[in-house]
Structures are given as C-alpha cells and as structure tokens.
N, C-alpha and C positions, 0 to 999 in steps of 0.2 A: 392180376394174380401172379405168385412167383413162382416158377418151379421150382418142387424140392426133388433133395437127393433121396435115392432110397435110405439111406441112415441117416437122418437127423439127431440133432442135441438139440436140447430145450431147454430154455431158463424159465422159470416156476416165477409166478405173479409176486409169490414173497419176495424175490429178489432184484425184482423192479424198485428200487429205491433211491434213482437218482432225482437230481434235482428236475427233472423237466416233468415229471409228477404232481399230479396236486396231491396234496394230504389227504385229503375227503375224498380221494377218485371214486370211482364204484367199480371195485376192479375183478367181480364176484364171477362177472361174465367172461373175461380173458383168463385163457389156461396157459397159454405156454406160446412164448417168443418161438417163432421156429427157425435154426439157421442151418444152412448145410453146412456140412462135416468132409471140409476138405483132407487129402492125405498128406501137403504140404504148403509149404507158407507162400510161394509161386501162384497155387491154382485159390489161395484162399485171398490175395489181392486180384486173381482174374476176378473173383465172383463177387470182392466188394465192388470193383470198378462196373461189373454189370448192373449191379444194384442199385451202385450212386448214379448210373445212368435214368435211372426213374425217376429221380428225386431233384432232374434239374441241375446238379453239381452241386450239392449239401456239401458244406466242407466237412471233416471229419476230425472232431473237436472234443468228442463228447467223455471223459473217462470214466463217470460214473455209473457204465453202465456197463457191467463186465459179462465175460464169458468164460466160463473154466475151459484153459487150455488153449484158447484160440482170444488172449488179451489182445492181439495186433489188432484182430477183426474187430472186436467187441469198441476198442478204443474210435475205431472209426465211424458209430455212428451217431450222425445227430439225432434232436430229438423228434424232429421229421422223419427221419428215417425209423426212427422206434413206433412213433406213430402208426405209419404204414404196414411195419411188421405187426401190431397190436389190432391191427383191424385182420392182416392176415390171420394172426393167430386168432382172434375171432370166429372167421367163418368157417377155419379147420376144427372148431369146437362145435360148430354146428352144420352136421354134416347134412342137415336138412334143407339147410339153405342152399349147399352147394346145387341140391336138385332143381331147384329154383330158377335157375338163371336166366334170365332175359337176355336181350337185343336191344341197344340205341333202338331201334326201329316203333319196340313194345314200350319203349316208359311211357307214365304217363307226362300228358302236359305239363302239370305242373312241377314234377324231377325235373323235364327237360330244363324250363326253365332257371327252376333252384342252380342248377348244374352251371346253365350259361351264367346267373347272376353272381354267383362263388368266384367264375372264371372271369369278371369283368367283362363279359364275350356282348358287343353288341347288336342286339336283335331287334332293333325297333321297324325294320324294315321286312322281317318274316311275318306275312300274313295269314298263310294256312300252319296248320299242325306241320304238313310235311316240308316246309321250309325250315322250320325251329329242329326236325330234327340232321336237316342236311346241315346246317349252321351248325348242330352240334358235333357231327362225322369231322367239317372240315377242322374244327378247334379242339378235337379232344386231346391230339396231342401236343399242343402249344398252350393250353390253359395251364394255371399255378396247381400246384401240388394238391391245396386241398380242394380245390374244383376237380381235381384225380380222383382223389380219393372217394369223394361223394358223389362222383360217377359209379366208381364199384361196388360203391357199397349197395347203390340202386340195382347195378347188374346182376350184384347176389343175389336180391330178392328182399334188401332189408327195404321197409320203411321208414320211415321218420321217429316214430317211436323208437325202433327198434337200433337206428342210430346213435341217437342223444346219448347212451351211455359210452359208447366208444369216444363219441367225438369229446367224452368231457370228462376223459382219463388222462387226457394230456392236453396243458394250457400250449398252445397255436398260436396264441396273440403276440402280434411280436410289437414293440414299442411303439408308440407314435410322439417324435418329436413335437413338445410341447411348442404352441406359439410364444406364448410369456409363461416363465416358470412358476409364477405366482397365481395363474388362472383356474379354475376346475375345471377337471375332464371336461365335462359337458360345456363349457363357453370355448375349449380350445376345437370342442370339436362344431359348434355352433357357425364360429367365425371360420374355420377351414371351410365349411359346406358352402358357406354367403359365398367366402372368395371365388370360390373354386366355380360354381354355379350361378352368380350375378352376369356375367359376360355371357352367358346365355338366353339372360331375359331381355325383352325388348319395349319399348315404346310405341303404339300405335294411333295414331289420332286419322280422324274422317272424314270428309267434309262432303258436301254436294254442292254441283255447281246449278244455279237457279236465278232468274229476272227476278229484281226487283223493282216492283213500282211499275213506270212507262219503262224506263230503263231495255234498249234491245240489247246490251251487253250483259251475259253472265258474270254473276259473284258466287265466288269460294265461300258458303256457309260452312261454319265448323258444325258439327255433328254430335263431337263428343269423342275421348278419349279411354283405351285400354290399355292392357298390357297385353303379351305377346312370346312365343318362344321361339327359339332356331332349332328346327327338328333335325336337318342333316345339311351338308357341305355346296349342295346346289341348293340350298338358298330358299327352302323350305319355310314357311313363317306359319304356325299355329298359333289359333285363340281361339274366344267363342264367337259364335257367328251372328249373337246380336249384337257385338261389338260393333260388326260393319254392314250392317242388314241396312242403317236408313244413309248410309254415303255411296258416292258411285267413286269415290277417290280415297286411297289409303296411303297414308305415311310411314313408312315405319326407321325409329333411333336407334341404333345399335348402342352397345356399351361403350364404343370410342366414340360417342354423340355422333356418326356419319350419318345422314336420314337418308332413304332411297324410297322410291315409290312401288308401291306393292300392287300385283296384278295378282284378282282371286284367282285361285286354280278349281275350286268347289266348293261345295258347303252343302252343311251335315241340318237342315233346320233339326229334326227330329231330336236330334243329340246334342242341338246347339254348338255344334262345330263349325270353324271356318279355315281351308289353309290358302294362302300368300304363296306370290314368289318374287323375290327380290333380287334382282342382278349386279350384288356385292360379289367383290373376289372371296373366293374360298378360304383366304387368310385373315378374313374378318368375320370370317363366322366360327359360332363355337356351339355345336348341338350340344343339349343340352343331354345327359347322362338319362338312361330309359330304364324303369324297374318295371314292376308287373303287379297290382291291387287285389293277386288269387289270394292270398295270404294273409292280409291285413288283418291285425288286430285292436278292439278298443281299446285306448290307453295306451299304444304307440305313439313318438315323438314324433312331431311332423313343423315341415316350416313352409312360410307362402312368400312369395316374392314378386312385388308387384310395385308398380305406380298409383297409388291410391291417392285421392282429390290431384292427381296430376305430380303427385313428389315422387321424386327420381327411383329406382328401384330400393322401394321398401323393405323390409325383414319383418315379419310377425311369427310367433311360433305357439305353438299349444299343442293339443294329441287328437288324436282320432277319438274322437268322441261318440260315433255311433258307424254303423257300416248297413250297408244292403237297403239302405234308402230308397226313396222312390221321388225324382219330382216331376214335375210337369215342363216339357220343354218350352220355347218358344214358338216351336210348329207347334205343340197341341203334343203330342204326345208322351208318353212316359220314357223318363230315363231309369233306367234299374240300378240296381245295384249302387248306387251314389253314396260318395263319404262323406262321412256328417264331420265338421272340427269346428273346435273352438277357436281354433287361430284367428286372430282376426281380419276379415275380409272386408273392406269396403270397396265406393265407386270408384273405379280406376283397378280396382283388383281383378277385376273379371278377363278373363283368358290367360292368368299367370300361373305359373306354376305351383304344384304344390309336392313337397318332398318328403323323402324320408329322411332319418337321421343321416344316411350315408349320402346324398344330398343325390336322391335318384327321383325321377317324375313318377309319380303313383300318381297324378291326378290335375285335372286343370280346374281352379277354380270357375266357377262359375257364376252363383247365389248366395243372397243372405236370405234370412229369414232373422224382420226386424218391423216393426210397426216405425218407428222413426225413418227406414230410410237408411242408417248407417251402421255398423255389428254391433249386433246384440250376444255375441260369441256364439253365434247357429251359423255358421255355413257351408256350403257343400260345391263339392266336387264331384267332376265326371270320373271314372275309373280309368287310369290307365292302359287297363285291357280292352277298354269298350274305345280310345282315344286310338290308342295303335293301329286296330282292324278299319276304323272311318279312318283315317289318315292316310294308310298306305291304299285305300281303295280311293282315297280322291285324285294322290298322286299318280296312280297309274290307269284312271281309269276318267278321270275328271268328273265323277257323281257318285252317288251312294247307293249301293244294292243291294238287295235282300233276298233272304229264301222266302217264297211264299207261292200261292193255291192260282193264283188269277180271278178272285173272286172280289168281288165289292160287299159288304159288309154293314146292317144295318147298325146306327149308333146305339146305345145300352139304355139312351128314352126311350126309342122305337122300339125296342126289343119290351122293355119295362109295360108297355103302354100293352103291346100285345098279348102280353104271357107269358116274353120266352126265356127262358134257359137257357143261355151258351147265344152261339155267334149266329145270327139270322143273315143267310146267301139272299142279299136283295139283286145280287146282277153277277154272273160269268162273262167270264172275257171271251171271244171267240179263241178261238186256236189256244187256250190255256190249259195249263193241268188239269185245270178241273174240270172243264169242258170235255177231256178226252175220258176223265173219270166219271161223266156223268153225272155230275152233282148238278143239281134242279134249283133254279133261282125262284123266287118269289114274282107271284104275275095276277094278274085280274085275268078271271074266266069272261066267259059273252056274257055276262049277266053285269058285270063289274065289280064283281065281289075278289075281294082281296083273297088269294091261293098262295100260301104260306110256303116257301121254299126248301130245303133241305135246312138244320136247324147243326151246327157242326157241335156237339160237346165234350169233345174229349179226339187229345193228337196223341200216339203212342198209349194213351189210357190213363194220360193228364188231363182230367176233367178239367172243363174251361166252365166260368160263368162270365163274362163280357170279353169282348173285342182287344184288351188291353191283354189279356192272357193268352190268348192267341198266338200275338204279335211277342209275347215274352218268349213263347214256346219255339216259332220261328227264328229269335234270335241266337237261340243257343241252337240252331242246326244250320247244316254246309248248302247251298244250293248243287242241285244232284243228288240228297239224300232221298233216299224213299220213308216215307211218313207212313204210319195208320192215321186214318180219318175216322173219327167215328161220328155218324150223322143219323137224327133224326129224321125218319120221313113218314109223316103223317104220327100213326102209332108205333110205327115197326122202326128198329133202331140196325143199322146195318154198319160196318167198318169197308173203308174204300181205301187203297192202298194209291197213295199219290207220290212222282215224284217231284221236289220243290223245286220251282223255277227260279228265276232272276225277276226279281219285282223292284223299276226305279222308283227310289222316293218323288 
C-alpha cells in the first residue's frame, strides 16, 4: 500500500483513456488515481523514484496517461504502474476493506498458493501449511509485480470475486514470441510446454532377477515398462508404484538417453505412489515445474507426456473432463479426489505426467478405464496436492503417515452382515489414542457371544457410513489435531475428544 500525502490530486476514471486500457474494462468500481501533490519538480522525481522502486524498475514510457499540472510525473508511468495505482485507488474507495486486513500468516491455503503460483515461487517441497507460508515471507519481495499485486489484494481482504474486475481493467499480458509466425496461439503455446517440460519426463523399465529351469545362475526378467519424472536436483524420481511393485531392479533414461539405476526411497501402495533415487550429476536433471489441483476446472486444457507401448516421450492432449473422482488403488484403498481427462493415456503412460496449459504437474497419471485394454479417452490421475504431501513424506521420512485413532476397523461386509452403521472398533491398539480415550473394541463374553464394540458415526459431526469415509475424514486432518469422535455404545450415543496420532501405512 502507498503512502499518501495529506493533499492529494486525483484523476476521475473518465480520464483513464490511454492505450493500456481495454475498451470494455469495468471501470464502475475504480474512483480515482491517487497521486501525491508535490510543491516542486525535485521532490516530485524523489516520489516517482520511490514508487518505481515497487515496480521493479518499470521504465517510464507511458504519455497517455496525463496529470493536470504535474505532466513530468504523469508521463512517467507505465501501465504497471497504473495498474497498481488502480488497485490502490480501489481499496481507497472501499474503506471497508481497509478494515479488513490480514497477515501472510492468516491467508488462506489456497491465496498462499495462488500467490506462490503468480510468482513462479517453487514450492513442491513445502509439506505443512506453515512451510507454504514461510516460502511465501521469504519471496514476497523477490516475486514479479503481479504475484505483488495479488498478494495485496488478498492482504486487503479481497477475494477472488472481488479481484477479477480489477485485475481485468488493464490488459497485463505482455507478448509471447511466437515459435513460427504462421502457427495459433494454442500450437505455439502447445510445443513451448513439450519443449520446455520433455527433459523432465523419464523412462523407467523393471526387471527381476530369478532361476530358470535347473539353472543355479540368476536371469534379469524384464517386468515391464513406465514413465517417470525428475521431482528435484538430488535426483528424486517419481511414478506410480505399480510401475515397480513386481521388479526388485529399476532403470531409469533421462532425456539425454543416459540410463542409471534407481534405488526405491518409498512407496505410497494406497495412493499408488513410488519415489526413486538416482545418482545423476545435478546438471542432468531438470524438475519438473509443480502447480497445485485445489483449483481445477472441467474443461480445462491439459497435456500427458509419457512413453506409451514403449515410444519415446509421447505428447497427448485433451481437457479435464471430470474432477473429484474416486478410484480404487492397488493397495485396496480409495484415492480421492482423482482427475478424470480425455487425453489419451495408455500402457507405458502410467507414472507420467499430466499438465496444465502453462506446462505445470497437476497430476500423475495413473489409470484407464477401457474394456480393451488401451484409451477409451477415460483416464485419471492422481491430484497433485495428494502427490506433493506423499512425496515429501517419503523423501524425508522414507514411508507414508497418516492421522489416525489406533484402532482396527471391521470391513463394510462385516459391518453389513451385523447391522451397522458407520465404522465398527473390532480391536485397539495398546498405548493408542484411543486406548487412552476409552473407546471399547468388540469381544465375546464367557458365553461366546459376539459383544459389539463402540460403533464410531460421525468425526467433527461428519457422519460416516463405511470405513472409506473415515479414512477420507482423516486425510484432510494434521497428525496432533484433536478430533470429536462421535461413537455408539450400546443405545447411548456419546462424543470423545481424540488427539490424531501417526498411523504407518
């Protein structure tokens, strides 16, 4: 925000009329440019020079954008800098936002994000909330202009809605040299993404070593191949993890065809993740660029890049075709929130990337969904956000953790077969949360009659009916949170206040 002087001048929206203007703006909401009212031409280049300190070193070019009485000033500014003044004069028109103000501290997740994604800022290696916002402290003042801007405007209090007409009063886009002048937007921006993000995707094939026959010498059986990506500069290798679930040996080709052999670090079965490490020099790898899937909409462009029947990093492209999926892993359990695309995915695609227009990872494939075998234009990816949090928890922890109760959990036949309602406690863990909360497992009395255990239907006062919702409920909380449990016992229905522990898959 800029300080103003006590006497300001103001130029009136009417006279907004330079070229950096769109015709159509919505300009109903901006009242007035505010500039200070210097007393000579000295202190009114100190104040431009302070100003263009905001902006980066914007040159100052602009002359269609005047000021009665202070042309020198007025001539100096570009249309970034008018921008900026326009979001000012903005929140000076709405003096209710100023009361508004937040903290980096308070945004939510998803600004943070927005913010880092504006700014290029890479965060694929923040795993809690409070990492994403110290990543954004240490970059706020090194980020581009309009990653600035859309910081304050969040600091004001605006939202997204209440953005959108600021931001789309003055065209920001600035040129992108075409590849061939003869191409459309969309193929020059097509082939920029391949380029720019092929040298990220990798090759990975499997093998097991096994006797054949009498034979007392081991043979290298091939396994089967996937694709693959470079997540960071020590040699990170991400895919899915039934990639390499039946080999005990992995290879992986970079895009200068050099192959090195890959040593698991973890794996995700639940989420069908697996991550590699490879001890390539740091100047043959190239991470791949990290976006975020909070946001995703259907009918957004997306591209997949892979090896499919074994041919060298392929290009398929289509849109998000469905969002908030559900499939069933390879361990057995549900992945949430999954993106549905038409792009086409076949064998050999599995663990490759899937992008967005700006050629960011929203997602790794995974699945098709095809009676033949090969894309029938259904297939789905993991989410990005769900890829990040298993990722940096295998790198630095080498397995995957969860929040959860210490309880064991009848399956939804068992449950079916009985009567029940929500999650049936067949067994507690000694020393676990729920042990010390008292929650009652399921047991035979001296007679041998089955004695029904605490019956769990609802966490915070999200009513569960199976096992799979539960485990949903859990995923969207921190280990350390304290939970409401609400649990049947017998007829009487009570709430038990748990804190979530650390549960390995």
């Amino acid at each position: 925000m800029l300080s103003l002087c006590k006497t300001p001048m103001s130029l009136s929206s009417a006279q907004l009329t330079g070229n950096f203007l769109r015709r159509r703006a919505p300009l109903s909401k901006i009242k007035a440019i505010v500039v200070p009212k210097l007393s000579n031409k000295t202190g009114q280049r100190v104040q431009a020079a302070r100003l263009l300190s905001q902006f980066h070193g914007s040159k100052l070019h602009n002359k269609n954008l005047s000021f009665p009485h202070h042309n020198s000033y007025g001539e100096g500014l570009s249309r970034r800098s008018a921008a900026h003044l326009m979001a000012v004069s903005y929140a000076e028109s709405n003096p209710s936002r100023q009361n508004n103000d937040v903290s980096v501290d308070n945004l939510k997740v998803s600004q943070i994000k927005k913010v880092l994604d504006a700014g290029n800022v890479d965060y694929r290696d923040c795993f809690e909330r409070r990492e994403l916002v110290d990543r954004l402290k240490e970059t706020q003042d090194f980020i581009p202009l309009s990653a600035q801007r859309l910081l304050q405007w969040y600091l004001q209090g605006f939202d997204d809605d209440a953005i959108s007409p600021i931001s789309t009063a003055v065209d920001l886009n600035t040129a992108v040299s075409p590849v061939e002048g003869w191409w459309l937007e969309a193929e020059r921006n097509t082939v920029k993404v391949f380029q720019e993000s092929s040298p990220s995707v990798a090759n990975i094939t499997t093998s097991r070593l096994a006797n054949v026959g009498l034979s007392m010498n081991p043979v290298e059986i091939p396994r089967g191949t996937g694709s693959a990506f470079v997540w960071d500069k020590e040699g990170h290798i991400v895919t899915n993890y039934h990639v390499v679930m039946d080999g005990n040996r992995a290879r992986i080709t970079l895009s200068d065809a050099s192959t090195w052999d890959g040593e698991v670090v973890g794996v995700a079965k639940n989420k069908d993740l697996a991550v590699l490490k490879i001890k390539a020099p740091s100047a043959k790898l190239k991470p791949i660029a990290v976006g975020t899937s909070q946001a995703l909409q259907v009918g957004q462009h997306v591209l997949a890049i892979g090896n499919p029947f074994g041919l060298d990093r392929t290009l398929t492209s289509g849109i998000i075709s469905g969002v908030g999926r559900d499939i069933r892993s390879i361990g057995g359990a549900m992945i949430r929130g999954v993106i549905q695309t038409d792009a086409s995915i076949n064998p050999g695609n599995s663990g490759g990337p899937l992008l967005d227009s700006q050629g960011r990872l929203i997602g790794v494939n995974t699945a098709i969904y095809s009676p033949s075998g090969a894309s029938a234009g259904v297939g789905f990816a993991i989410p990005v956000d769900t890829v990040r949090r298993v990722v940096n928890q295998i790198i630095r922890q080498g397995k995957v953790v969860r929040p959860g109760l210490g309880i064991i959990c009848a399956n939804d036949s068992q449950a079916k077969q009985l009567g029940v309602t929500g999650v049936l406690v067949l067994g507690v863990s000694e020393n676990s949360a729920a042990a010390r909360a008292g929650l009652i497992a399921t047991k035979r009395d001296d007679f041998g009659r089955l004695v029904l255990g605490d019956i769990v239907v609802a966490v915070n006062g999200q009513t569960l009916s199976n096992v799979e919702d539960l485990m949903a409920a859990f995923d969207e909380r921190q280990i350390g949170e304290r939970v409401r449990i609400t649990v049947k016992r017998g007829t009487s229905i009570r709430d038990v206040y748990i804190t979530l522990e650390e549960i390995t898959e």
